[in-house]
KOLZANU-442484 format. One record per residue (C-alpha): residue number from 0; z, x, y; residue in three letters. Coordinates in steps of 0.05 Angstrom, whole numbers. Example, Ala and Ser with C-alpha at 12.3 -4.5 7.8 and 13.67 -1.06 7.14 Angstrom:
2
{0,{156,246,-90},"ALA"};
{1,{143,273,-21},"SER"};
This chain:
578
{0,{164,548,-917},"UNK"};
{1,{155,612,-879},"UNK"};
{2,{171,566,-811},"UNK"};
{3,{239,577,-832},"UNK"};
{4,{286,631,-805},"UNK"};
{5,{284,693,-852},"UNK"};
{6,{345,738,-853},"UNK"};
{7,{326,808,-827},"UNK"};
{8,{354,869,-888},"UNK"};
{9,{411,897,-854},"UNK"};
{10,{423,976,-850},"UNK"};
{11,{485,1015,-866},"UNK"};
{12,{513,1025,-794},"UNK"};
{13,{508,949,-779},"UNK"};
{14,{548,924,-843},"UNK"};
{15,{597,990,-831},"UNK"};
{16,{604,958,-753},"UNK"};
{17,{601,885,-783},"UNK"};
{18,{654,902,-823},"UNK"};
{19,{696,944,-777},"UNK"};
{20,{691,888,-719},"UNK"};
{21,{720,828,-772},"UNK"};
{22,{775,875,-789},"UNK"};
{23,{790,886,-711},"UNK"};
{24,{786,807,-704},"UNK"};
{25,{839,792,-759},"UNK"};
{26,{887,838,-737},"UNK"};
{27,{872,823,-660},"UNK"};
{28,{875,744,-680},"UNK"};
{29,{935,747,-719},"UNK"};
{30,{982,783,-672},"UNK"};
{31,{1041,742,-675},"UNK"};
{32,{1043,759,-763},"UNK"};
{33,{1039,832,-750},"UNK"};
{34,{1091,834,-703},"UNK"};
{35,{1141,800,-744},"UNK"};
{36,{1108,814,-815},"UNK"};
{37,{1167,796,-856},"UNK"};
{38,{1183,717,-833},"UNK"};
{39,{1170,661,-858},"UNK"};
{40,{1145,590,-835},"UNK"};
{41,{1189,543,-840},"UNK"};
{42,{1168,467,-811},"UNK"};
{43,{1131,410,-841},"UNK"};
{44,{1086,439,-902},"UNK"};
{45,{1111,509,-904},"UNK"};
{46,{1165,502,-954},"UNK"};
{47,{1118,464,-1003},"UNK"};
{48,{1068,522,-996},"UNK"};
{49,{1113,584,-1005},"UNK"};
{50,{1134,542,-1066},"UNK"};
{51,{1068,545,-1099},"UNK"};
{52,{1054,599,-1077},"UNK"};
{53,{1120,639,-1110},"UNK"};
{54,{1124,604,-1180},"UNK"};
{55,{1053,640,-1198},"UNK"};
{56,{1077,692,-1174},"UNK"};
{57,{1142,688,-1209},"UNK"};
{58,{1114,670,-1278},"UNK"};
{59,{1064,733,-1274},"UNK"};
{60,{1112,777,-1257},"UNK"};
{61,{1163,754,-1289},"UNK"};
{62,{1144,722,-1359},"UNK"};
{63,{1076,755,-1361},"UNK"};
{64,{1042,685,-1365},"UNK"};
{65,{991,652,-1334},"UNK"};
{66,{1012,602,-1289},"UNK"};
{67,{1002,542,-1331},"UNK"};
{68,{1056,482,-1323},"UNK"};
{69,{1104,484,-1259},"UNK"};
{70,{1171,465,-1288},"UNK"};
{71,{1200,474,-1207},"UNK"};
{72,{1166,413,-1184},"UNK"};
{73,{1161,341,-1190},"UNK"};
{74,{1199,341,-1258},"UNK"};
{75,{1143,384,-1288},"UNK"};
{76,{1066,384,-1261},"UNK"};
{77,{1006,427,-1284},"UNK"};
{78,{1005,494,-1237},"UNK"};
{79,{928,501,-1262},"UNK"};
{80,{912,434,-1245},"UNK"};
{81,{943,422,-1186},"UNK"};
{82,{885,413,-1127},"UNK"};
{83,{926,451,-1077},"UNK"};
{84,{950,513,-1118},"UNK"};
{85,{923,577,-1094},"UNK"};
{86,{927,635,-1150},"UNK"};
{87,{856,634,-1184},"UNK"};
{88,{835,679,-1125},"UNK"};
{89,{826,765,-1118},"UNK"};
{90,{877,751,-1068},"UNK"};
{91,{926,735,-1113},"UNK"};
{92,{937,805,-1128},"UNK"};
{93,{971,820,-1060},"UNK"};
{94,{1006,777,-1079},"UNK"};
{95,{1037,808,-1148},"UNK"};
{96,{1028,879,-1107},"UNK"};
{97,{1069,860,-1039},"UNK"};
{98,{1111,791,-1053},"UNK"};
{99,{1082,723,-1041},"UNK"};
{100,{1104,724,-966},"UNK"};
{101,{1076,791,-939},"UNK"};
{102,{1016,779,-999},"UNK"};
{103,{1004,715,-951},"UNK"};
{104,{1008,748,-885},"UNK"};
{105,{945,802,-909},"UNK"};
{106,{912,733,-935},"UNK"};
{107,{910,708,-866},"UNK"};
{108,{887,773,-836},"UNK"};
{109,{839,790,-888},"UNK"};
{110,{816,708,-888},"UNK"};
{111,{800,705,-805},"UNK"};
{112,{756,775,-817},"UNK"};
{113,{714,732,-877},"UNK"};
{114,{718,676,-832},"UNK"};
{115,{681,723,-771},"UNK"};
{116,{639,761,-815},"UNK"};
{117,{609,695,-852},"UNK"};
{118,{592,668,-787},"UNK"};
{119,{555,734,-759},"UNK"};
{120,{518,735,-830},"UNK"};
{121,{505,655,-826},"UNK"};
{122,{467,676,-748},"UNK"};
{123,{434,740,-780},"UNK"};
{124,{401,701,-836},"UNK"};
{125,{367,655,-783},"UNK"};
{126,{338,724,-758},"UNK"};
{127,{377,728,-697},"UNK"};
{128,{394,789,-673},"UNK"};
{129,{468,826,-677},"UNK"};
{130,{494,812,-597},"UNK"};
{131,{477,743,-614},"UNK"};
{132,{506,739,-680},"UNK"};
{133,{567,756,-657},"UNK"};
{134,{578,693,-621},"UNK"};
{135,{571,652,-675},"UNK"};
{136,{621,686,-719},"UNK"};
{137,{671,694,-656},"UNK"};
{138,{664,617,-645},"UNK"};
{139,{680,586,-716},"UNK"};
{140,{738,638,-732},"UNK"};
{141,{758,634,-660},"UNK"};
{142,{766,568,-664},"UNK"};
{143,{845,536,-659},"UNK"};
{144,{831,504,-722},"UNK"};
{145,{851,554,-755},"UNK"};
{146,{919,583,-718},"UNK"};
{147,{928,506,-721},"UNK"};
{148,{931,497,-793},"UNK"};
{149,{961,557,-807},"UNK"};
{150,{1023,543,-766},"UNK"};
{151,{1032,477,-799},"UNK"};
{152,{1034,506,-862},"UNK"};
{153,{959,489,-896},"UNK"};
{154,{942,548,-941},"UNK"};
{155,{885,517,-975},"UNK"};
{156,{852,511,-903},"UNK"};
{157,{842,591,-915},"UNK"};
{158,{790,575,-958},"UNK"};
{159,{754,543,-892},"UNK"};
{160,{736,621,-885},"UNK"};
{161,{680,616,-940},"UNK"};
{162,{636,564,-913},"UNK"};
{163,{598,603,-864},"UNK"};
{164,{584,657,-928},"UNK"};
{165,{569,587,-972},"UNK"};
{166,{517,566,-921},"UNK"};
{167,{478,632,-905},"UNK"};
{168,{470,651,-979},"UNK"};
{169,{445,569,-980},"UNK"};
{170,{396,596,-925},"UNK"};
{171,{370,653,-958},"UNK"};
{172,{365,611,-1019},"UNK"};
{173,{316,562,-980},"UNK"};
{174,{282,611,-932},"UNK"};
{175,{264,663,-992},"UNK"};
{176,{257,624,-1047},"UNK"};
{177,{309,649,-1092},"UNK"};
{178,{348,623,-1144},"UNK"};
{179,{411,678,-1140},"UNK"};
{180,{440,670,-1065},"UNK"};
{181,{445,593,-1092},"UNK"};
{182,{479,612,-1151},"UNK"};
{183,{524,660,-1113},"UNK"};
{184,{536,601,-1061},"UNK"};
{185,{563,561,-1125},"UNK"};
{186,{605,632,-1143},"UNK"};
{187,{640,624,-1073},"UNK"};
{188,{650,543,-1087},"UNK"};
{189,{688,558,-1145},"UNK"};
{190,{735,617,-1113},"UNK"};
{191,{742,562,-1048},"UNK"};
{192,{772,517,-1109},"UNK"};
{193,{809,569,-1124},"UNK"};
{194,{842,577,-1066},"UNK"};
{195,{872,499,-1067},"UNK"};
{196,{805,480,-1024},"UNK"};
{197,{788,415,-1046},"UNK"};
{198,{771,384,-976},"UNK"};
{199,{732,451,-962},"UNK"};
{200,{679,443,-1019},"UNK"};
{201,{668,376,-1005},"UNK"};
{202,{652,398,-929},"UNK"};
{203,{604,443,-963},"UNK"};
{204,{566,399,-1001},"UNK"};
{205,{556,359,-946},"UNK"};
{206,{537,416,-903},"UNK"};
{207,{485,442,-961},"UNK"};
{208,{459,365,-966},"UNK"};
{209,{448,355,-893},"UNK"};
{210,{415,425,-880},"UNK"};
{211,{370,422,-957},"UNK"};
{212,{342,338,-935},"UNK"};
{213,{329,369,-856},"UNK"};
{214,{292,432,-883},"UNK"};
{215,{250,381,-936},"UNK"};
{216,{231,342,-888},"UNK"};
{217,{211,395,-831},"UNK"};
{218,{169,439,-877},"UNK"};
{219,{151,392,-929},"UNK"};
{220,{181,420,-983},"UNK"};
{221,{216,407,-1043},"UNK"};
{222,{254,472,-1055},"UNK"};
{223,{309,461,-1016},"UNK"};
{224,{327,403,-1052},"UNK"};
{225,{324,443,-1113},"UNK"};
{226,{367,500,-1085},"UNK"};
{227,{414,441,-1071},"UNK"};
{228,{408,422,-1146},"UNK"};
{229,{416,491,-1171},"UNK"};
{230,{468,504,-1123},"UNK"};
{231,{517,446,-1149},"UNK"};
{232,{506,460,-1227},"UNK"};
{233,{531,530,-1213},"UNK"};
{234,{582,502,-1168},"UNK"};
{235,{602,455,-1233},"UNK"};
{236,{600,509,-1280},"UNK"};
{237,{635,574,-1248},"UNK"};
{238,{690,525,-1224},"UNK"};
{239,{702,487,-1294},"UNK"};
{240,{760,532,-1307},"UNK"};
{241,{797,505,-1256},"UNK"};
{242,{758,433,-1245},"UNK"};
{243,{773,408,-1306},"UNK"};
{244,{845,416,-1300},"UNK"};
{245,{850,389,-1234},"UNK"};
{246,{800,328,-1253},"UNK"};
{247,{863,316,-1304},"UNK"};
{248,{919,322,-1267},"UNK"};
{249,{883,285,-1202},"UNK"};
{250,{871,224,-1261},"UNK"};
{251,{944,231,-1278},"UNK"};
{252,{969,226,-1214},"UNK"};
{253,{916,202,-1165},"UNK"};
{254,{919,188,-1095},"UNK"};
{255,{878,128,-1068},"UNK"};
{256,{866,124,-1000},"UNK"};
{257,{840,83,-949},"UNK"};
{258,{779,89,-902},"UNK"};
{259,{818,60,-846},"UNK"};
{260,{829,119,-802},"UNK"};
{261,{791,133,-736},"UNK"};
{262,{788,189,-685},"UNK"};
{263,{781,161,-617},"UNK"};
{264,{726,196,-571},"UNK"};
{265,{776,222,-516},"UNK"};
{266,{817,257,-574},"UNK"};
{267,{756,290,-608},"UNK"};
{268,{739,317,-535},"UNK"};
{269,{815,335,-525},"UNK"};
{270,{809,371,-596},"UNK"};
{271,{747,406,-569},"UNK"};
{272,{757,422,-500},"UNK"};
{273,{831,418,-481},"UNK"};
{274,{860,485,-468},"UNK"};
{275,{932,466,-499},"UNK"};
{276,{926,465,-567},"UNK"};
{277,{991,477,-586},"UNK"};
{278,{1021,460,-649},"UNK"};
{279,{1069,414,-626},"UNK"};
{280,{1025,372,-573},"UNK"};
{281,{1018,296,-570},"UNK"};
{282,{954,275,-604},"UNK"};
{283,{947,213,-549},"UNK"};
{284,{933,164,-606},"UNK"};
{285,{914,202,-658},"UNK"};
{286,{948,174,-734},"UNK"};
{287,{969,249,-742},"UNK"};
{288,{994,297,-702},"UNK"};
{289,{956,348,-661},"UNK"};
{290,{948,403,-720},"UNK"};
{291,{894,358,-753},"UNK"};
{292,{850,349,-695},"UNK"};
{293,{849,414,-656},"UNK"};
{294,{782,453,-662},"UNK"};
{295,{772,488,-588},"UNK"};
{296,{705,504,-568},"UNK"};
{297,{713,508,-511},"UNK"};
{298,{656,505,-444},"UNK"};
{299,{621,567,-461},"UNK"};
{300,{608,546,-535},"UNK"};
{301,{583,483,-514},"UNK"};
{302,{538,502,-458},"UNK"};
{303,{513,559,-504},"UNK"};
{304,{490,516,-556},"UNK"};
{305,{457,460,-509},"UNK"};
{306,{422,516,-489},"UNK"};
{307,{403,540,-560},"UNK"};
{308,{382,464,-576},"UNK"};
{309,{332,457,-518},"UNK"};
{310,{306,525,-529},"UNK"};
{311,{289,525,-595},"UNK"};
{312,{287,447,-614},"UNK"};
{313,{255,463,-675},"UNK"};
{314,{286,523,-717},"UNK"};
{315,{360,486,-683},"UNK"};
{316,{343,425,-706},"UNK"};
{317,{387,429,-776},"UNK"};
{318,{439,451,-738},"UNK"};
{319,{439,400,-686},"UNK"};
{320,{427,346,-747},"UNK"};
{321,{491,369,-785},"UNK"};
{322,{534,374,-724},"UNK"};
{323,{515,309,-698},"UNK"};
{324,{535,281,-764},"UNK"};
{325,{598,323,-772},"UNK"};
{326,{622,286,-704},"UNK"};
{327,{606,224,-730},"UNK"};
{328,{646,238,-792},"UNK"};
{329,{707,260,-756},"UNK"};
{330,{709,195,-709},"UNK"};
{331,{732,156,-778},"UNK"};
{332,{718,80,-785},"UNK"};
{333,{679,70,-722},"UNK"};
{334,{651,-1,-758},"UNK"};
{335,{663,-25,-824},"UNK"};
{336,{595,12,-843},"UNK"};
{337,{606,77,-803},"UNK"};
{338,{587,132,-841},"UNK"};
{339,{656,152,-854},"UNK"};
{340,{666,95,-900},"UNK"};
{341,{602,106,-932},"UNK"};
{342,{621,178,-954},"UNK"};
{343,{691,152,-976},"UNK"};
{344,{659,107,-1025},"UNK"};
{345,{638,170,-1068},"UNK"};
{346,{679,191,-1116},"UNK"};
{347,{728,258,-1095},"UNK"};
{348,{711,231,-1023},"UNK"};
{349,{753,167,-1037},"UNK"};
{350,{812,206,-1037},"UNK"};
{351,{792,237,-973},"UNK"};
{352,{845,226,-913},"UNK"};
{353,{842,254,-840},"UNK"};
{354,{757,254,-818},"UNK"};
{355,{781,296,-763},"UNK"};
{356,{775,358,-809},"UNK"};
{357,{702,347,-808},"UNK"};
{358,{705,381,-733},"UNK"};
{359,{715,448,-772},"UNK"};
{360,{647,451,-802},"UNK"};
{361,{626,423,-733},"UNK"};
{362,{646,483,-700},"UNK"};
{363,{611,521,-748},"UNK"};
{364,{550,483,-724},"UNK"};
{365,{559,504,-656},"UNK"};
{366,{573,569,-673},"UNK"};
{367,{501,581,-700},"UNK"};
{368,{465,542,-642},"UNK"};
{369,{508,578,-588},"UNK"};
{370,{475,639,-618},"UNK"};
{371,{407,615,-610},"UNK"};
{372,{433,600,-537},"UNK"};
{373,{449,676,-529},"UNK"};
{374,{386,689,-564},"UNK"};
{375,{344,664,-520},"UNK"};
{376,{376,694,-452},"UNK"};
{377,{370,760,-484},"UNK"};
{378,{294,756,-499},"UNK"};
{379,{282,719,-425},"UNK"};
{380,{319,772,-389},"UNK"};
{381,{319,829,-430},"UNK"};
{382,{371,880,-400},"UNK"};
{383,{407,828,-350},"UNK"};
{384,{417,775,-415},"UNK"};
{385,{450,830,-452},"UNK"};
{386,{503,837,-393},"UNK"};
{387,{504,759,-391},"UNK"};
{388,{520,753,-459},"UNK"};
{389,{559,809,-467},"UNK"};
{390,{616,782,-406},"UNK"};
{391,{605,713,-447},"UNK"};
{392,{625,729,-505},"UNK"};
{393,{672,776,-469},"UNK"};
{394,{707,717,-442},"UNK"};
{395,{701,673,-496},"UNK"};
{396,{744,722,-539},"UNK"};
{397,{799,716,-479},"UNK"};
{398,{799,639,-485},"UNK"};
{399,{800,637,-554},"UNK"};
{400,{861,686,-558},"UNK"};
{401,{903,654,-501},"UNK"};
{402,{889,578,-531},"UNK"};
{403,{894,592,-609},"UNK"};
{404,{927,660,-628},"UNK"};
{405,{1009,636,-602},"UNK"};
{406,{1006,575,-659},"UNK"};
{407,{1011,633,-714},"UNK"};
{408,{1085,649,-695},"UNK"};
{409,{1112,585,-728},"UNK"};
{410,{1077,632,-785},"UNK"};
{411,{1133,671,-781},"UNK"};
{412,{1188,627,-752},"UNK"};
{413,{1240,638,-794},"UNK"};
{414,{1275,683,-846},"UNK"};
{415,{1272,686,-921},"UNK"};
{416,{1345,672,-949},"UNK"};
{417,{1369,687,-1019},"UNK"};
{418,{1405,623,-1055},"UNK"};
{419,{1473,612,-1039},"UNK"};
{420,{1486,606,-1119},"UNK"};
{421,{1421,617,-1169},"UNK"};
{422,{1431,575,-1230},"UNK"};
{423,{1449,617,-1297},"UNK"};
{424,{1393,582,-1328},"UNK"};
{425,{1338,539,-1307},"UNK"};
{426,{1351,465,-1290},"UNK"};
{427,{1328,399,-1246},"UNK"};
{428,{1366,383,-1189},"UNK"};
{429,{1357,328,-1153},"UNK"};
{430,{1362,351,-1072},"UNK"};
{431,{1376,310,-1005},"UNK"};
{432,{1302,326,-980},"UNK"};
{433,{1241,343,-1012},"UNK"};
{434,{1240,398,-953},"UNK"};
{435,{1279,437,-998},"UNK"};
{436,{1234,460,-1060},"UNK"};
{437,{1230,531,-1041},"UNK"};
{438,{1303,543,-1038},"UNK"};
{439,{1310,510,-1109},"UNK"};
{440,{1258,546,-1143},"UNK"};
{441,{1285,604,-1111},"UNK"};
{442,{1362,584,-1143},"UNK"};
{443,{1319,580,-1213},"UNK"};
{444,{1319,497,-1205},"UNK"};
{445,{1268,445,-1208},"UNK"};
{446,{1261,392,-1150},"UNK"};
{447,{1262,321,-1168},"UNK"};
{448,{1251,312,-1101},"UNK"};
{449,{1183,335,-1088},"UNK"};
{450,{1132,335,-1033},"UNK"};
{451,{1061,334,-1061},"UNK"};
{452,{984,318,-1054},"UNK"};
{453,{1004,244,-1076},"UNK"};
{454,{1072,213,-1088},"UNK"};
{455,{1097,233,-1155},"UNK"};
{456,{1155,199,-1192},"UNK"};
{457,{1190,226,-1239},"UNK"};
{458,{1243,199,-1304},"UNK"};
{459,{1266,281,-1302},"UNK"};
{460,{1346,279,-1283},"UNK"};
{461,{1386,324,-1236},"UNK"};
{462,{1444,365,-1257},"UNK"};
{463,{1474,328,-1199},"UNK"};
{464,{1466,260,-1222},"UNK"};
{465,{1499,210,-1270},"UNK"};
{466,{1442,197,-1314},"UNK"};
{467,{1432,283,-1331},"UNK"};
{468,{1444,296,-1396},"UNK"};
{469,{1422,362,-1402},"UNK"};
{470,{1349,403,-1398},"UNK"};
{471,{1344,384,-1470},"UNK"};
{472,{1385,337,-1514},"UNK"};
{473,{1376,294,-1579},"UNK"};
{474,{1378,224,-1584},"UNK"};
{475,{1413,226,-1655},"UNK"};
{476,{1476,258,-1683},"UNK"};
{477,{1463,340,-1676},"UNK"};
{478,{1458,397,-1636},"UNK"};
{479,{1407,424,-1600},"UNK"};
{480,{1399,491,-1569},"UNK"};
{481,{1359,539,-1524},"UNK"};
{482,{1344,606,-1544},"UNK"};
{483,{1283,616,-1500},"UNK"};
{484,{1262,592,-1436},"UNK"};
{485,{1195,603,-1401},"UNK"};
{486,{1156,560,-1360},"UNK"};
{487,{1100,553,-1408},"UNK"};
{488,{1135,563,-1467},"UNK"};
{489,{1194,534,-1496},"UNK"};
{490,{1239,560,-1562},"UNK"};
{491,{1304,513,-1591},"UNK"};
{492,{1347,524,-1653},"UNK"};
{493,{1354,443,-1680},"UNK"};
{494,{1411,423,-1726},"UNK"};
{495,{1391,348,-1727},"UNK"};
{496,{1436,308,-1772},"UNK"};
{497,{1393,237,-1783},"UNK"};
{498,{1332,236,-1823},"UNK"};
{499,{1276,237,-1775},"UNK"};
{500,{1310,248,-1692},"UNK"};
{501,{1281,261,-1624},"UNK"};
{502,{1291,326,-1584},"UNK"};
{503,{1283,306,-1510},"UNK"};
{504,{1266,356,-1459},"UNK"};
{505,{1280,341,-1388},"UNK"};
{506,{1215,354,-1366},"UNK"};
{507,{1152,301,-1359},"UNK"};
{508,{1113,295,-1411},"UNK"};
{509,{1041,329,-1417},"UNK"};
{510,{997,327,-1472},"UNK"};
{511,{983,396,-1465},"UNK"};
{512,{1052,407,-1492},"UNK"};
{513,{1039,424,-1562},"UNK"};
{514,{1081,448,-1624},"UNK"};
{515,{1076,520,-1640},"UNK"};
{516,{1128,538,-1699},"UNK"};
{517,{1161,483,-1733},"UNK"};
{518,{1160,407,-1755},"UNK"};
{519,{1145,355,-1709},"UNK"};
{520,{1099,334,-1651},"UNK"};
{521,{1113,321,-1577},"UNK"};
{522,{1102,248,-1546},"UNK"};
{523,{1126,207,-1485},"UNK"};
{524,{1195,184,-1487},"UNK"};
{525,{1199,150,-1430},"UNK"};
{526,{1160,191,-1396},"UNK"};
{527,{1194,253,-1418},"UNK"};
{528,{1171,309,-1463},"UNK"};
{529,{1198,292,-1532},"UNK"};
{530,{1188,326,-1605},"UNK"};
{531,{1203,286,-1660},"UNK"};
{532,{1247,335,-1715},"UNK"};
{533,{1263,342,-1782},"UNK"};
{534,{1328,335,-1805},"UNK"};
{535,{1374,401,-1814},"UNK"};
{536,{1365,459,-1786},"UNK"};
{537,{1304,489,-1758},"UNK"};
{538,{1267,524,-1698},"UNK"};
{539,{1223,483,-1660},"UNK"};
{540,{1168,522,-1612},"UNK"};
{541,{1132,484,-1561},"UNK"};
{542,{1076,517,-1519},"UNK"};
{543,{1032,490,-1457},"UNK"};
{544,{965,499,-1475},"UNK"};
{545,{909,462,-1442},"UNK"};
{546,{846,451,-1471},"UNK"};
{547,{817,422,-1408},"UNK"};
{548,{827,503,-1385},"UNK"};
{549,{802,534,-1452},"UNK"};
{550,{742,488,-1454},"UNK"};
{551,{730,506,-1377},"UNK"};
{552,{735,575,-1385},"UNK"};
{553,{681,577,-1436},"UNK"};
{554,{628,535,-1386},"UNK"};
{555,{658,588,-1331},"UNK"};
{556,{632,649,-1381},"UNK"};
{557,{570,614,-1395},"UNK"};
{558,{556,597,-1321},"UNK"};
{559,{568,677,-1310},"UNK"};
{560,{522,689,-1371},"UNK"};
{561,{464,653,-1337},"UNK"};
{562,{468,673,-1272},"UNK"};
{563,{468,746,-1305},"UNK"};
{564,{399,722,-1341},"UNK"};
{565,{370,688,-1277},"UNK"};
{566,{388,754,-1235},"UNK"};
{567,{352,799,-1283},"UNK"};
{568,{291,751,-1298},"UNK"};
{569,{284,727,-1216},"UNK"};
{570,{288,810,-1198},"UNK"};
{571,{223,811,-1246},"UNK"};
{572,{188,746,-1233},"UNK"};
{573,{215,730,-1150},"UNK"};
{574,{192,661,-1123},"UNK"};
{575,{186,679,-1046},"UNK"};
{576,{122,676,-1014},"UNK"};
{577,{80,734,-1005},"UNK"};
């Protein structure tokens, strides 16, 4: 395999400038949050991220748990399990430091620099040089994709910022012959999971796929395949911790979708090549609006990596293979056989929506062969090409700042206000919009109301509506009261007056729910979380405790525990060539 591209070892002053030049790119790229730091979003999706996004933060901070269950949501969901929550990250510690909002704002910054410096690293590995690794890395985080997103109120598209660091460790995996950079590509699967990326690690699978069957069939070789196959069992196994919960909750509530949707070819060129990509612009056609299609390029990109293709047909051809397919993938059910509906027939991918968001990997793609582009005017004209592509990429930044940077002030649109009146204790509440959840949870309420991945219906009653009969109630002659409240734990002091009587809590039921201290055991009544009690007096304990996240976290240690063993035994024994 020594055709392939072998990543040059870098020196101190180029990571120190690598890493100073991201930095510059976040903060340059995410003007319109610096300047107004403190605001919040507020249209479509923002209000359903700041909510998960501030009841982790809230039970840490406050109660000192993990974040568990989500009492402020849909009646009661898992917060673990939820695909889209966002706390099982390093990041989540700005969070706990600085607030959930401002903790988000230096997740955006801090995300476009990974974003940049993944794709420079992704070029580097192909053994490009720096100038024309820069492109690459300007182009994919450059991209409106991102501003786009972002100003809509998609947090787990952060997470978007690892692929380019999940595909050059793939690379070095399959150009050295080692077993590690795959593992560590499955490491930065499970903290993309982490961050609510669901639709991002199945982009990277199919990225890793399409680049592992080109490179097997170029060079002959099986080893890419089994970096693949390595790659996903330590993608399986540092993620259970949080797969396993969400492979629960997605089976509880699951979200069937159809393959129907299609992306016409004039809006995938106006996603690409249009110069207004604002937030708020007709999609001409499109089943969504504008925020799920735009991914500029732009004409430099594109001529750039023509150019890249043609010159170096060979070494570009993965590149050329996965973009080409990545277009085909966001044009949606072009036939009843396109490939789209092929890939939705797996399962995850049949609860795929919007093929459109395959034009983020795409520009990825480009990215790299626009680099090859620039690589091969600097080596035909030596001093001249690196004045050509230093005014490219010069004016490539400008583009990309004057089409994608102004979406990020609906980032910071609005103003956080406190509740009018916060509840003395928690309780549901049934709202006039599910628009609202942020503002409950804030007012120490639950929304029955709820916007989530999938529609979610709940038996859980509002304070505000005829059926309530309190957060907790039994169905026989007694009393029933709180003495403790916390989202994952939950303390009553029963007087039950028949013989054998049910404690209802106004919460859905879970079977995670279990009973801590006392008689009795928890069941569905109706859908609600229920304890069946003994008569008397007594205290009844009931705690959230999933096994799905104990038994995850012990595949999770013993995923770390071999990749510990395979680092010391492949530093003694590598596989590479000689």
């Amino acid at each position: 395999m020594t055709a392939i591209g072998r990543p040059k070892q870098a020196k101190r002053w180029e990571v120190t400038c690598v890493a100073t030049a991201a930095i510059l790119f976040g903060l340059a790229f995410t003007f319109p949050v610096l300047a107004h730091f403190s605001g919040i979003g507020e249209i479509d999706d923002w209000n359903q991220l700041l909510e998960i996004q501030w009841v982790p933060f809230y039970t840490v901070s406050h109660f000192h748990q993990l974040p568990l269950w989500n009492p402020y949501e849909c009646g009661g969901v898992p917060m673990l399990g939820n695909p889209q929550s966002r706390f099982l990250s390093p990041f989540f510690l700005l969070h706990l430091l600085f607030g959930p909002v401002i903790g988000l704002h230096l997740e955006i910054i801090l995300h476009l620099a990974i974003a940049w410096s993944g794709g420079y690293v992704l070029a580097r590995v192909q053994g490009l040089s720096p100038l024309a690794s820069t492109l690459c890395g300007s182009i994919y985080a450059g991209s409106s994709w991102f501003s786009l997103h972002m100003a809509e109120g998609h947090g787990h598209f952060l997470a978007s910022a690892y692929l380019p660091w999940i595909v050059a460790l793939l690379w070095v995996s399959f150009s050295e012959r080692a077993l590690i950079p795959a593992a560590g590509s499955g490491l930065l699967i499970a903290l993309t999971l982490g961050e609510g990326g669901v639709y991002q690690v199945l982009q990277a699978f199919v990225f890793a796929s399409l680049l592992g069957l080109t490179l097997s069939v170029l060079h002959r070789s099986y080893w890419p395949i089994t970096a693949i196959a390595i790659f996903a069992a330590f993608s399986a196994g540092f993620a259970a911790f949080n797969l396993l919960p969400d492979y629960g909750m997605m089976h509880t509530y699951p979200r069937p979708w159809s393959a129907t949707d299609h992306t016409s070819f004039r809006l995938i060129c106006t996603a690409l090549f249009s110069r207004v990509q604002d937030h708020g612009r007709e999609n001409f056609g499109g089943r969504w609006r504008f925020w799920e299609y735009g991914a500029y390029i732009g004409p430099f990109a594109a001529v750039l990596s023509l150019f890249g293709a043609v010159k170096y047909p060979r070494r570009a051809s993965p590149w050329v293979i996965a973009g080409v397919v990545f277009l085909v993938l966001a044009a949606g059910q072009i036939t009843r056989h396109s490939l789209w509906n092929l890939l939705h027939e797996l399962p995850i991918f049949s609860s795929s929506r919007v093929p459109s968001r395959f034009l983020i990997p795409f520009t990825l793609a480009v990215g790299v062969l626009a680099s090859f582009g620039s690589e091969a005017i600097l080596k035909r004209f030596k001093t001249w090409g690196v004045y050509v592509v230093c005014l490219t990429l010069c004016a490539m930044l400008v583009d990309f700042w004057q089409v994608s940077v102004s979406n990020l002030r609906y980032v910071v649109s609005g103003e956080q206000h406190n509740p009018v009146a916060a509840s003395s204790s928690f309780r549901q509440v049934r709202g006039q919009s599910d628009n609202r959840m942020f503002d409950a949870a804030l007012a120490d309420e639950g929304s029955t109301y709820c916007y989530e991945y999938t529609v979610i219906e709940t038996p859980a009653a509002g304070f505000n509506e005829a059926t309530y009969r309190g957060e907790q109630y039994l169905l026989d002659p007694g009393t029933v009261t709180l003495t403790r409240w916390t989202p994952n734990r939950l303390e009553y002091a029963v007087d039950a007056g028949a013989a054998s009587s049910v404690m209802v809590i106004n919460q859905n039921y879970d079977p995670s729910w279990r009973v801590m201290s006392g008689q009795g055991q928890t069941f569905s009544y109706g859908g609600l979380l229920a304890v069946r009690v003994p008569a008397g007096k007594s205290q009844i304990v009931i705690q959230y405790i999933s096994m799905a996240a104990i038994v995850g976290l012990a595949i999770s240690m013993l995923t770390a525990l071999a990749a510990f063993i395979l680092f010391r035994w492949e530093s003694r024994h590598p596989l590479r060539d000689a």
